[in-house]
PDB file of the backbone (N, CA, C, O) and the ligand in Angstrom, with CONECT records:
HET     ZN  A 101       1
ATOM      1  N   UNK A   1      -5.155  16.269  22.896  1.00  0.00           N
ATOM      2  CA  UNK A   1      -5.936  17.201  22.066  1.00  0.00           C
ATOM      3  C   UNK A   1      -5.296  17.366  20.696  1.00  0.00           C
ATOM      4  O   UNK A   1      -5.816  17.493  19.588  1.00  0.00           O
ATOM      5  N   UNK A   2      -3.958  17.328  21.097  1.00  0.00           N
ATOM      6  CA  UNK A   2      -3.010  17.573  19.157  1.00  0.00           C
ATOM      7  C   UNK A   2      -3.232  16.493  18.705  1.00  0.00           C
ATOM      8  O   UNK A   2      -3.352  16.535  17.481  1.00  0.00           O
ATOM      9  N   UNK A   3      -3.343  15.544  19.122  1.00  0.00           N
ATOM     10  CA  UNK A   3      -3.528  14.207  18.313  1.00  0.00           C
ATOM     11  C   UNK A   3      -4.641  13.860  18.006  1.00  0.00           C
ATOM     12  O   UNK A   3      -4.843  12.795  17.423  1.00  0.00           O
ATOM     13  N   UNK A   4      -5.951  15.012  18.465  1.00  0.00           N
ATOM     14  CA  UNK A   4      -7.040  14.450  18.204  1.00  0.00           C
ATOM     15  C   UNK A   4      -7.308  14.584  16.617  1.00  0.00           C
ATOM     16  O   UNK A   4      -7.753  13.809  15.770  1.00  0.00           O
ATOM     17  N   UNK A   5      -6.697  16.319  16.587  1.00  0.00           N
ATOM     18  CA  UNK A   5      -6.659  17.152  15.800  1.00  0.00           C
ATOM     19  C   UNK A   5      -5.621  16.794  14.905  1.00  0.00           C
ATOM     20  O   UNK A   5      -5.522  17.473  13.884  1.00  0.00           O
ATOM     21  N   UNK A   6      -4.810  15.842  15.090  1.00  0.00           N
ATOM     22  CA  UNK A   6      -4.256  15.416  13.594  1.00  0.00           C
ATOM     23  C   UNK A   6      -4.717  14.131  13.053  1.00  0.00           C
ATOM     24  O   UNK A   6      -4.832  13.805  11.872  1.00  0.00           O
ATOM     25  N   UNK A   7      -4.922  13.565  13.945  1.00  0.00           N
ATOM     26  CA  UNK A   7      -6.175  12.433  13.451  1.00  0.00           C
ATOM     27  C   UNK A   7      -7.016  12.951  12.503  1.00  0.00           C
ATOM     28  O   UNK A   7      -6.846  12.707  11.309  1.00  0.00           O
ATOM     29  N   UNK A   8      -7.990  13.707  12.949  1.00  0.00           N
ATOM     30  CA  UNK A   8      -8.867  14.655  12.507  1.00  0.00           C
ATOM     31  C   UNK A   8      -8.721  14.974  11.185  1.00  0.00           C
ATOM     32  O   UNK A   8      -9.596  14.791  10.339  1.00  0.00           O
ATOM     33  N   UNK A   9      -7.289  15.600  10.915  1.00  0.00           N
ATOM     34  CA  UNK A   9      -6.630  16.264   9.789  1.00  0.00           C
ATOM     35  C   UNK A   9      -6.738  14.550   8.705  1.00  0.00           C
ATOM     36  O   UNK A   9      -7.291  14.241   7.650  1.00  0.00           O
ATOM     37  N   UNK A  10      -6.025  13.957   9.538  1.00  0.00           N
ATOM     38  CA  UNK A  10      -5.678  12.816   8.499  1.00  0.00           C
ATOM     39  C   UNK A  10      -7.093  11.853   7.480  1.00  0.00           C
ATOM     40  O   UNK A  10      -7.242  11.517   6.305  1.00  0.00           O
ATOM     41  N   UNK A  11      -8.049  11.698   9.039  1.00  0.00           N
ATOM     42  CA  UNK A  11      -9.200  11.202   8.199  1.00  0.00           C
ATOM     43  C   UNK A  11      -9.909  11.958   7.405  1.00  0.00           C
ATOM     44  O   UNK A  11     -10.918  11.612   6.792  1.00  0.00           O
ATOM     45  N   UNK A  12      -9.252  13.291   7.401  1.00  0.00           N
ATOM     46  CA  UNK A  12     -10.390  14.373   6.661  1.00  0.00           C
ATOM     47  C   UNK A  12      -9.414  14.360   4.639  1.00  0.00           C
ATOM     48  O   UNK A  12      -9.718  14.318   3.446  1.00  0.00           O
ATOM     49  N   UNK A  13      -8.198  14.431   5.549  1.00  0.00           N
ATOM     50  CA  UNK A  13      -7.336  14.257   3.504  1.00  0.00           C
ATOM     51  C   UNK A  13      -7.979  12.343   3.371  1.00  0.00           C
ATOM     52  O   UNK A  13      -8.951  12.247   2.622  1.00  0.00           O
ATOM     53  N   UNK A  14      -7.742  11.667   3.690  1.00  0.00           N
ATOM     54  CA  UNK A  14      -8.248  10.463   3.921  1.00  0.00           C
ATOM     55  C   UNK A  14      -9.596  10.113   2.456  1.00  0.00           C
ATOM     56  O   UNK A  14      -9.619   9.346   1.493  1.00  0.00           O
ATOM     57  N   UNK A  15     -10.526  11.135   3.004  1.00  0.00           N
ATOM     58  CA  UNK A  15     -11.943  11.539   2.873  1.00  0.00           C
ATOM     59  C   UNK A  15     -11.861  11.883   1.450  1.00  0.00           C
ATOM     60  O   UNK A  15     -12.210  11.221   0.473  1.00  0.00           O
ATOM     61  N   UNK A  16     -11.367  12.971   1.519  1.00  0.00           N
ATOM     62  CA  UNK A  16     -11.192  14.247   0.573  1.00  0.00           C
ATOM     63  C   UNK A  16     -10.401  13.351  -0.731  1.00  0.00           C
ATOM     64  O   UNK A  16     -10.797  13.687  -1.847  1.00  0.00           O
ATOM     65  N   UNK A  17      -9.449  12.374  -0.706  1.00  0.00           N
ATOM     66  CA  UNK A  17      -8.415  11.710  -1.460  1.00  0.00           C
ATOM     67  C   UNK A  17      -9.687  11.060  -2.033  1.00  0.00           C
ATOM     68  O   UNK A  17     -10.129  11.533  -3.080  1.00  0.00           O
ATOM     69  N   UNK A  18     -10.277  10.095  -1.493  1.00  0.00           N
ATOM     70  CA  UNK A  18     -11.201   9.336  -2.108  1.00  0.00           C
ATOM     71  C   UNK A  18     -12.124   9.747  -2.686  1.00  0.00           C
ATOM     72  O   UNK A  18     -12.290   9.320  -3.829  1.00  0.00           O
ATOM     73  N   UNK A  19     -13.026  10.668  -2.171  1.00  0.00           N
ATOM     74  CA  UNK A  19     -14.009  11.631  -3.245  1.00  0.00           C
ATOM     75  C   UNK A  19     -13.659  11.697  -4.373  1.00  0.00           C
ATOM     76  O   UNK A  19     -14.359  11.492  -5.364  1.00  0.00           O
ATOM     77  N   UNK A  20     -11.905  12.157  -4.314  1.00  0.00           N
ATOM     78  CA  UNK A  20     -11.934  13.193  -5.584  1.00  0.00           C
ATOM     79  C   UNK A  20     -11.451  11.938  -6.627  1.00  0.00           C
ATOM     80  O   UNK A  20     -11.484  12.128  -7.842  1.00  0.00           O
ATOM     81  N   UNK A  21     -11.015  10.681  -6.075  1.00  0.00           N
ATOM     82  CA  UNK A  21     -10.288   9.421  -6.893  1.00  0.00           C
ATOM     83  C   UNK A  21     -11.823   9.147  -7.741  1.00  0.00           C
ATOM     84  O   UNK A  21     -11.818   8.796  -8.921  1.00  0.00           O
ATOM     85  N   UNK A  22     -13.332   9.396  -6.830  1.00  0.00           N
ATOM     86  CA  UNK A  22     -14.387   8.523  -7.247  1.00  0.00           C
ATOM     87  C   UNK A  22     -15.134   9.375  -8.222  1.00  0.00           C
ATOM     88  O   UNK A  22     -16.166   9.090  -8.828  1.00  0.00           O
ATOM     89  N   UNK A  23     -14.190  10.841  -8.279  1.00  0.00           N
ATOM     90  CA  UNK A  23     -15.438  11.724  -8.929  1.00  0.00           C
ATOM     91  C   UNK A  23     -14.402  11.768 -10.572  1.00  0.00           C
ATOM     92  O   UNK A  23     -14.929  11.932 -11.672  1.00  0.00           O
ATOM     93  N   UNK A  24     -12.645  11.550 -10.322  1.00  0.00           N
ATOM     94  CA  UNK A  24     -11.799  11.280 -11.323  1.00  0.00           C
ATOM     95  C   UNK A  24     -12.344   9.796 -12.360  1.00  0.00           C
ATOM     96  O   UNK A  24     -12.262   9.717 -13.586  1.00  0.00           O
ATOM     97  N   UNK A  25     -12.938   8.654 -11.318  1.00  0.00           N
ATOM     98  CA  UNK A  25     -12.942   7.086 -11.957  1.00  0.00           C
ATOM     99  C   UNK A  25     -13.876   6.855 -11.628  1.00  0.00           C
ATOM    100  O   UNK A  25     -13.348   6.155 -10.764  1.00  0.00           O
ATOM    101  N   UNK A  26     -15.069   6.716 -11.404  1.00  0.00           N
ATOM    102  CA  UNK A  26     -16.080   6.833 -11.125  1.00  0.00           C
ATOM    103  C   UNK A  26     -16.024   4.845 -10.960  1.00  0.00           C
ATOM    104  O   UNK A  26     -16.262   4.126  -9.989  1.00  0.00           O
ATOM    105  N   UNK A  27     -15.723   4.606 -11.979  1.00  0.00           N
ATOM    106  CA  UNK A  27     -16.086   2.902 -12.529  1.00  0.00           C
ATOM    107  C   UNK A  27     -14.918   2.407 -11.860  1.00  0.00           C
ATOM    108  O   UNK A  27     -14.193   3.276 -11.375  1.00  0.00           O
ATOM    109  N   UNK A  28     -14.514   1.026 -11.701  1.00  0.00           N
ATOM    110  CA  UNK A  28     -13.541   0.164 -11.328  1.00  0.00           C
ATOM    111  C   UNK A  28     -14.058  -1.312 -12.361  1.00  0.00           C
ATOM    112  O   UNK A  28     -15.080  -1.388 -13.043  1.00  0.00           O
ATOM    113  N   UNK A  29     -13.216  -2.134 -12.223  1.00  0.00           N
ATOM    114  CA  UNK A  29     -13.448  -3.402 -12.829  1.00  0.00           C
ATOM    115  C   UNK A  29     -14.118  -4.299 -11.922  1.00  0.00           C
ATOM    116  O   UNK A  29     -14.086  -4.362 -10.693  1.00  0.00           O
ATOM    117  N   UNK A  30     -14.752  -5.004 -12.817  1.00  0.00           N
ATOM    118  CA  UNK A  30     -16.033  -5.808 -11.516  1.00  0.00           C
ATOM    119  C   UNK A  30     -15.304  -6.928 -10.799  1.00  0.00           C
ATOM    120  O   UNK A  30     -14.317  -7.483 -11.282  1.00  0.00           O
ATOM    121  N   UNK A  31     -15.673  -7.141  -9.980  1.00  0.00           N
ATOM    122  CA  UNK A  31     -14.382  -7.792  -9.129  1.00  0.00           C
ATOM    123  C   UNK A  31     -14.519  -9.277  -9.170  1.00  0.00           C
ATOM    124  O   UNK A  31     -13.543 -10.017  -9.052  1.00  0.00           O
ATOM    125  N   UNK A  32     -15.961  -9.782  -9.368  1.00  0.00           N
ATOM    126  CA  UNK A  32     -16.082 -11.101  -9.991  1.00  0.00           C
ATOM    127  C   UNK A  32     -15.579 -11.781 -11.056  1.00  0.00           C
ATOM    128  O   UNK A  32     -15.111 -12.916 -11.148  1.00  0.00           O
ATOM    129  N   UNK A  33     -15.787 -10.705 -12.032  1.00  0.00           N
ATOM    130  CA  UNK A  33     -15.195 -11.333 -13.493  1.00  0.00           C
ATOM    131  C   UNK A  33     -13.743 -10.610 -14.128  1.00  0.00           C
ATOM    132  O   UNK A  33     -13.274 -10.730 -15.259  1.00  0.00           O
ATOM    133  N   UNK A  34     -13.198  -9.775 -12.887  1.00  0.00           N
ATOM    134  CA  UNK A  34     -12.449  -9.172 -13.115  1.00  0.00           C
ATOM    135  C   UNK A  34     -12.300  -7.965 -14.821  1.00  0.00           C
ATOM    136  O   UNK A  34     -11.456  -7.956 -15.718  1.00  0.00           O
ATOM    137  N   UNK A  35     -12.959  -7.522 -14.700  1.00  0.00           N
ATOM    138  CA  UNK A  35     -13.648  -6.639 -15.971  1.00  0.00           C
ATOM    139  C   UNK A  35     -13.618  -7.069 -17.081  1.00  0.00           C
ATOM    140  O   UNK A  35     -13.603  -6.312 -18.051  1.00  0.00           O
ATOM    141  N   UNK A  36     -13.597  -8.766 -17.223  1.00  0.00           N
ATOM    142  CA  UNK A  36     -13.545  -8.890 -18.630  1.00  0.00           C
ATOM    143  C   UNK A  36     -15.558  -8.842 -18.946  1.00  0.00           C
ATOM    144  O   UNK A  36     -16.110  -8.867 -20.045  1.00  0.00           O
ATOM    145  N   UNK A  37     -16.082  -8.786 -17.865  1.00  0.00           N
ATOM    146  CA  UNK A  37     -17.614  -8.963 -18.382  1.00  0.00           C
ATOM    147  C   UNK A  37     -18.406 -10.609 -18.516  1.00  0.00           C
ATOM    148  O   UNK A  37     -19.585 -10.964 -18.517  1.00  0.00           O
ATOM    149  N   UNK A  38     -17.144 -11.315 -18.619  1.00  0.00           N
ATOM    150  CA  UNK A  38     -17.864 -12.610 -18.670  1.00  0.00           C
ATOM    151  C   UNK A  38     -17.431 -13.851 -17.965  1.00  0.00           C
ATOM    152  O   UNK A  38     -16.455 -13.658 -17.240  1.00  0.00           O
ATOM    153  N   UNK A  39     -17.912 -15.141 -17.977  1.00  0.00           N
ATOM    154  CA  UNK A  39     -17.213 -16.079 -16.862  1.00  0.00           C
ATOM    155  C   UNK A  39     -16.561 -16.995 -17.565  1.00  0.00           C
ATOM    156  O   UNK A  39     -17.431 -17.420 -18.326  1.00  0.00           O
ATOM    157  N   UNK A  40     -15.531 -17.597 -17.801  1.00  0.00           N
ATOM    158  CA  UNK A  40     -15.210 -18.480 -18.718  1.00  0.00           C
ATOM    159  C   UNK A  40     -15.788 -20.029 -17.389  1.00  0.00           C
ATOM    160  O   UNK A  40     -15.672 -20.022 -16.163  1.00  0.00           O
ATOM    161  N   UNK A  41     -16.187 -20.786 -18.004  1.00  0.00           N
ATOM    162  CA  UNK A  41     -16.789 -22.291 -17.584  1.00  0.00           C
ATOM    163  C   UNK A  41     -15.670 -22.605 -16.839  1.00  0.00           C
ATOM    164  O   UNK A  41     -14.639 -21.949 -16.693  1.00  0.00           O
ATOM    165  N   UNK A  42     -15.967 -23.629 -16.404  1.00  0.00           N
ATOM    166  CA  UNK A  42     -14.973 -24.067 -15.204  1.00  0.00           C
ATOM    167  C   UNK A  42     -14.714 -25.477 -16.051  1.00  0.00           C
ATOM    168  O   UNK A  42     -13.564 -25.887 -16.211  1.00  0.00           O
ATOM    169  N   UNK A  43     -16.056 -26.302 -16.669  1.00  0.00           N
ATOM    170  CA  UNK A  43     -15.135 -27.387 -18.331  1.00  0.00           C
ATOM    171  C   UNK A  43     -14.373 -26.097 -19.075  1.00  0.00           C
ATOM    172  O   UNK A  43     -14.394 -24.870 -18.976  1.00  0.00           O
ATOM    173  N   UNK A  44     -13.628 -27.200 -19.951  1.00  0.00           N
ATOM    174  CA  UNK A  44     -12.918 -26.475 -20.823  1.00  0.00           C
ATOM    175  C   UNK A  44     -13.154 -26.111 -22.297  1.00  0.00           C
ATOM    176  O   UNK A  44     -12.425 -26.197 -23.285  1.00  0.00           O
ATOM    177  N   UNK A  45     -14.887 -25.514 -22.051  1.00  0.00           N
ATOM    178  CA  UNK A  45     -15.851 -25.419 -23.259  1.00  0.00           C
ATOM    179  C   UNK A  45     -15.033 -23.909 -23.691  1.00  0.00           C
ATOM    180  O   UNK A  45     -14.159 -23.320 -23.054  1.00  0.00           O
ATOM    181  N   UNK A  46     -15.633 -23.565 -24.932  1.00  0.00           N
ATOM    182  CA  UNK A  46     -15.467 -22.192 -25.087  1.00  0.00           C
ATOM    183  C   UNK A  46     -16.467 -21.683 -24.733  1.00  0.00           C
ATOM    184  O   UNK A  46     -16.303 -20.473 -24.888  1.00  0.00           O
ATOM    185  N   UNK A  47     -17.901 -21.970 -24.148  1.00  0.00           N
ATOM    186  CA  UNK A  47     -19.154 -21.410 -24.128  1.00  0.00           C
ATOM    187  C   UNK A  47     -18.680 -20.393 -22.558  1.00  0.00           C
ATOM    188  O   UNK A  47     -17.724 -20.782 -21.886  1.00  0.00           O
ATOM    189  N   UNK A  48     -19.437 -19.178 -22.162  1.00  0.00           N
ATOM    190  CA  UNK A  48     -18.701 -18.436 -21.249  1.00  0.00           C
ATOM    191  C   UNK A  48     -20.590 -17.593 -20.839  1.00  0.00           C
ATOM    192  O   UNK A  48     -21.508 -17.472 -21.649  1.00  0.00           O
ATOM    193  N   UNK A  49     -20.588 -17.223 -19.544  1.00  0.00           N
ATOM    194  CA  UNK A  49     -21.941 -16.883 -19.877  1.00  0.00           C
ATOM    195  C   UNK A  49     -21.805 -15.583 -19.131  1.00  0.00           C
ATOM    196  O   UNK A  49     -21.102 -15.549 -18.121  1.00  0.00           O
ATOM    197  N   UNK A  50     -22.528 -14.349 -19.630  1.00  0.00           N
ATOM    198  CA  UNK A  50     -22.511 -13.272 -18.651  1.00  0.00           C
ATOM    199  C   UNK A  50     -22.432 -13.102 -17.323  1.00  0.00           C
ATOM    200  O   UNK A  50     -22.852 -13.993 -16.586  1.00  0.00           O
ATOM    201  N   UNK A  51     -21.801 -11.763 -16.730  1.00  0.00           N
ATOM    202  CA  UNK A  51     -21.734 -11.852 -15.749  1.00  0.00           C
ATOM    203  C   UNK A  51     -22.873 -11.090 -15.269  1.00  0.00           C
ATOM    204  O   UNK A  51     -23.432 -10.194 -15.902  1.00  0.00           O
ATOM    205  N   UNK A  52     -23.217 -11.552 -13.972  1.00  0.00           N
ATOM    206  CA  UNK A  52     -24.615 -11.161 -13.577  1.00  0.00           C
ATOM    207  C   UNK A  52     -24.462  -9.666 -12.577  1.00  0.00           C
ATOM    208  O   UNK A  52     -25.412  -8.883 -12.595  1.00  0.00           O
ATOM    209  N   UNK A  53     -23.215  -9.339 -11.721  1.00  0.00           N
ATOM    210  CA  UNK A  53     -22.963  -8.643 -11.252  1.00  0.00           C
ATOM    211  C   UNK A  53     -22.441  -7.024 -11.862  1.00  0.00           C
ATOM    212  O   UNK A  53     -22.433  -5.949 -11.263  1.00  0.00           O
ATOM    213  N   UNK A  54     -22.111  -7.286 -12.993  1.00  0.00           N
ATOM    214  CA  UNK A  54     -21.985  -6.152 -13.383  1.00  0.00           C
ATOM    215  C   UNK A  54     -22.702  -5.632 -14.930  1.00  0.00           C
ATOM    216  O   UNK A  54     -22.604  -4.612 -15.612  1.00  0.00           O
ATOM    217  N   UNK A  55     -23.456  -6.927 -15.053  1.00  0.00           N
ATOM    218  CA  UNK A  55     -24.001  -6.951 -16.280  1.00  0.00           C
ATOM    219  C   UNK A  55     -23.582  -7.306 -17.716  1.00  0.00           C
ATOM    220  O   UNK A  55     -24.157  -6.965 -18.750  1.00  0.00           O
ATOM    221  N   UNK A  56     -22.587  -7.978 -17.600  1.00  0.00           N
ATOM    222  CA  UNK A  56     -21.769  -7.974 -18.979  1.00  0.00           C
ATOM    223  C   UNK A  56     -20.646  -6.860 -19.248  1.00  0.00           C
ATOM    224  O   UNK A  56     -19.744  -7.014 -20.071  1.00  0.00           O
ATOM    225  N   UNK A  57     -20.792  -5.864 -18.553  1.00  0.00           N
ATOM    226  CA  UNK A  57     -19.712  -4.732 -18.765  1.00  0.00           C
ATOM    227  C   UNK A  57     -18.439  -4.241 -18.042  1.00  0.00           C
ATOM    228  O   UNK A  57     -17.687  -3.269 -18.109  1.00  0.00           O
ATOM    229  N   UNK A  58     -18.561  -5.438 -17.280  1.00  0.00           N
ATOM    230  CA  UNK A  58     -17.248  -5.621 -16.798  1.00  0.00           C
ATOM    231  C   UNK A  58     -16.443  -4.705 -15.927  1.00  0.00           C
ATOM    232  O   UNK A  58     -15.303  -4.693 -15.464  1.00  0.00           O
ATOM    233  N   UNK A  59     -18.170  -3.469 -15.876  1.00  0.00           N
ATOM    234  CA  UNK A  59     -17.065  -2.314 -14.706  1.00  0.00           C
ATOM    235  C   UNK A  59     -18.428  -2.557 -13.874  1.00  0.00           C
ATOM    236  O   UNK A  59     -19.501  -3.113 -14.111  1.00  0.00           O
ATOM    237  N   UNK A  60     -17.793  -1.788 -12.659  1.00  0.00           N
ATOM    238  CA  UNK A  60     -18.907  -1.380 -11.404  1.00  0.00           C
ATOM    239  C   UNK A  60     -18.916  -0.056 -10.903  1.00  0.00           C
ATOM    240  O   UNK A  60     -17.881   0.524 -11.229  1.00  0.00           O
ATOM    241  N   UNK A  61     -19.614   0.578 -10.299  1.00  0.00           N
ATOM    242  CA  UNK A  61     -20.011   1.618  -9.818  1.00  0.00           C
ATOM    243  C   UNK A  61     -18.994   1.731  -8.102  1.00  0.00           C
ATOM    244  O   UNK A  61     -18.953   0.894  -7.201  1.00  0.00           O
ATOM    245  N   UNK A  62     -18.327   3.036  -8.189  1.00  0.00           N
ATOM    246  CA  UNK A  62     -17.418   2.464  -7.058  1.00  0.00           C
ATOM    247  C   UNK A  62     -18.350   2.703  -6.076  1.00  0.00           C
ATOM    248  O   UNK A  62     -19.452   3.122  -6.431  1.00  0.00           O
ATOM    249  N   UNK A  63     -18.016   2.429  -4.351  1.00  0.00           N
ATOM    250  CA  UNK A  63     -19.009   3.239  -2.999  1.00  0.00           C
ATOM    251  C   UNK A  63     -19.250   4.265  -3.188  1.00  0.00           C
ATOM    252  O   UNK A  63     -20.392   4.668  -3.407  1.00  0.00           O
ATOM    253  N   UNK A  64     -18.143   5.023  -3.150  1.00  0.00           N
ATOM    254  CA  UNK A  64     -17.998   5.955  -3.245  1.00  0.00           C
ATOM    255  C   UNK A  64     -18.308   6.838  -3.846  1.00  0.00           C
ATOM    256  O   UNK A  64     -18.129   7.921  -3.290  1.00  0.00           O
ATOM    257  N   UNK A  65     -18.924   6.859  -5.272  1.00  0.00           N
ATOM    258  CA  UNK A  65     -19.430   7.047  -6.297  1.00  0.00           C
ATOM    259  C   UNK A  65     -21.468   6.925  -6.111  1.00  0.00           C
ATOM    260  O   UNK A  65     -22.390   7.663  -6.456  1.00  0.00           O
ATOM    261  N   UNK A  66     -21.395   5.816  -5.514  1.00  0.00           N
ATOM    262  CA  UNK A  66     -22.524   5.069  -5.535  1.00  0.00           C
ATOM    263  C   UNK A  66     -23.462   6.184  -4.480  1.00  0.00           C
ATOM    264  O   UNK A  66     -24.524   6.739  -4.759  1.00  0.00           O
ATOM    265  N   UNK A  67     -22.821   6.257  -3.460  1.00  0.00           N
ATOM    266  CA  UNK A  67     -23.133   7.110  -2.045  1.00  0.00           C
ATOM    267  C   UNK A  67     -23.401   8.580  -2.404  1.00  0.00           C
ATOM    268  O   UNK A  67     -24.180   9.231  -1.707  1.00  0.00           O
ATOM    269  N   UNK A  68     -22.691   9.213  -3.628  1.00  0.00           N
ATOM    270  CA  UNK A  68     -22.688  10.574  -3.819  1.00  0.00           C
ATOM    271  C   UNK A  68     -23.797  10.901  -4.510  1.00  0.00           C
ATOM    272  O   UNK A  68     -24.332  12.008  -4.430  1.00  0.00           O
ATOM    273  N   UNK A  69     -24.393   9.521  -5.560  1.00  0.00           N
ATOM    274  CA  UNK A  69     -25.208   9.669  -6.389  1.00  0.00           C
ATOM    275  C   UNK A  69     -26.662  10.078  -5.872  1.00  0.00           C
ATOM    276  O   UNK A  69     -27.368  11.010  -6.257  1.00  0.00           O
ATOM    277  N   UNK A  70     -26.954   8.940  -4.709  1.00  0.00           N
ATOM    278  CA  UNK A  70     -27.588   8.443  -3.999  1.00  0.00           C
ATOM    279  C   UNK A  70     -28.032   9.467  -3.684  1.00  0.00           C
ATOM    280  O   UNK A  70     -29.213   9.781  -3.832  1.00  0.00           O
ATOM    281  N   UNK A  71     -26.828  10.426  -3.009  1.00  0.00           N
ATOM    282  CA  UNK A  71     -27.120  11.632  -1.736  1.00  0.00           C
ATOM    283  C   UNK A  71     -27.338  13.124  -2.960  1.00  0.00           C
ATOM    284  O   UNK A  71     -27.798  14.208  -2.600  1.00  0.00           O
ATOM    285  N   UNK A  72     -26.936  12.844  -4.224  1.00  0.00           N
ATOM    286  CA  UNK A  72     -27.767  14.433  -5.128  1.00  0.00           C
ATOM    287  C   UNK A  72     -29.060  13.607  -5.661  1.00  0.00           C
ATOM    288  O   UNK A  72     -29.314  14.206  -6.707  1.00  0.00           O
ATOM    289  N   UNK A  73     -29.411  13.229  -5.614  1.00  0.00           N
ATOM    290  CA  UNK A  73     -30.737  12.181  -6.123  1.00  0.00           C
ATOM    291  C   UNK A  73     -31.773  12.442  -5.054  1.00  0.00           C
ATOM    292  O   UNK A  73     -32.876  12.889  -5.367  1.00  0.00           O
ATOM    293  N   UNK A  74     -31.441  12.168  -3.765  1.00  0.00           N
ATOM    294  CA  UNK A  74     -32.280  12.661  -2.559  1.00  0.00           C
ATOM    295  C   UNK A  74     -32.309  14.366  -2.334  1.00  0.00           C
ATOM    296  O   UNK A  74     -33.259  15.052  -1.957  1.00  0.00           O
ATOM    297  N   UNK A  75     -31.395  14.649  -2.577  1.00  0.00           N
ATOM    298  CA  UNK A  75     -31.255  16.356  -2.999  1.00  0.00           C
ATOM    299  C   UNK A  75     -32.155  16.903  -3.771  1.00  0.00           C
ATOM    300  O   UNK A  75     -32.886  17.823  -3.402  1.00  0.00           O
ATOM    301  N   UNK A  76     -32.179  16.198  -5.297  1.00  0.00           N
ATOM    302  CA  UNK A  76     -33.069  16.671  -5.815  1.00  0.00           C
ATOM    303  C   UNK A  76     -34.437  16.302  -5.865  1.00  0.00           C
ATOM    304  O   UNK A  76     -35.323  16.971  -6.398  1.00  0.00           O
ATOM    305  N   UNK A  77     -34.579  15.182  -5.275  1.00  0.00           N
ATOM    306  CA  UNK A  77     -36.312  14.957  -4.711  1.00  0.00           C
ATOM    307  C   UNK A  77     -36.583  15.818  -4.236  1.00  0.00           C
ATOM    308  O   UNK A  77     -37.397  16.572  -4.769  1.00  0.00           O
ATOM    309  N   UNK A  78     -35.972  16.129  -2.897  1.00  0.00           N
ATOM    310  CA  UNK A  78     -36.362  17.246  -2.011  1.00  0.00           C
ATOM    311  C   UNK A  78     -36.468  18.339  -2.124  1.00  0.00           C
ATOM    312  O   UNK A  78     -37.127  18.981  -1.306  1.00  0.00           O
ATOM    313  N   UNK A  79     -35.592  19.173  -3.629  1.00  0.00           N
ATOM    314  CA  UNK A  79     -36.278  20.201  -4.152  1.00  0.00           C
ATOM    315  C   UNK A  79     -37.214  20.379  -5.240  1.00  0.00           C
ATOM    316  O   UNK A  79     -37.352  21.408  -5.900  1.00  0.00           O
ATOM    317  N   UNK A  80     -38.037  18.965  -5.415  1.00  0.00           N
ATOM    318  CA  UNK A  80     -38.957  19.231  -6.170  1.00  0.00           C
ATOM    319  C   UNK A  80     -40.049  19.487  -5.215  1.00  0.00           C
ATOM    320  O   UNK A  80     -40.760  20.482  -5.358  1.00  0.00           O
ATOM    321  N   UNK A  81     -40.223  18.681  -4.280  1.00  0.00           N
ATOM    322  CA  UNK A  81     -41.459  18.180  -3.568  1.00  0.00           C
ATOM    323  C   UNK A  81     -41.884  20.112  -2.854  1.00  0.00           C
ATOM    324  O   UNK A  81     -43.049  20.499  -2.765  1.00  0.00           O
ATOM    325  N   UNK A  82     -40.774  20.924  -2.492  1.00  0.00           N
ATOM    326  CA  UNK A  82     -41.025  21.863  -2.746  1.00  0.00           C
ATOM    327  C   UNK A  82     -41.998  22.758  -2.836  1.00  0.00           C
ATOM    328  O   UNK A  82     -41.759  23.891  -3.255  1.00  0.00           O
TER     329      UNK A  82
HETATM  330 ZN    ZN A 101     -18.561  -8.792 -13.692  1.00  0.00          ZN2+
END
């Protein structure tokens, strides 16, 4: 039972750590192009072409971030419909 309850404890700071990292950084670097935004060619052109995953901007939207948005967005549908 104590161990359920510190389990418990742990996945809950766990939880709580990450929220508050996603509500501090919301963005991360895109993990494809590594945040520069673009792809350099695999010849050894200078030509480089956007990245499609994050759009050229080289950041992304974290889960965590993504999930919270998601869930006040459905929040506020539901108090319009009202
Ligand atoms: Zn990218």
């Amino acid at each position: 039972m104590r161990g359920t309850i510190t389990a418990t404890g742990i996945l809950l700071a766990v939880v709580a750590g990450y929220a508050l990292s996603c509500a501090i950084r919301p963005y991360r670097d895109c993990w494809c192009c590594d945040g520069r935004g673009h792809h350099r060619s695999k010849r050894k052109s200078k030509l480089s072409r956007p990245c499609r995953w994050c759009r050229a901007s080289g950041k992304r939207l974290r889960v965590g971030r993504r999930l919270w948005n998601r869930a006040r967005r459905l929040h506020r549908d539901a108090g319009v419909a009202r």
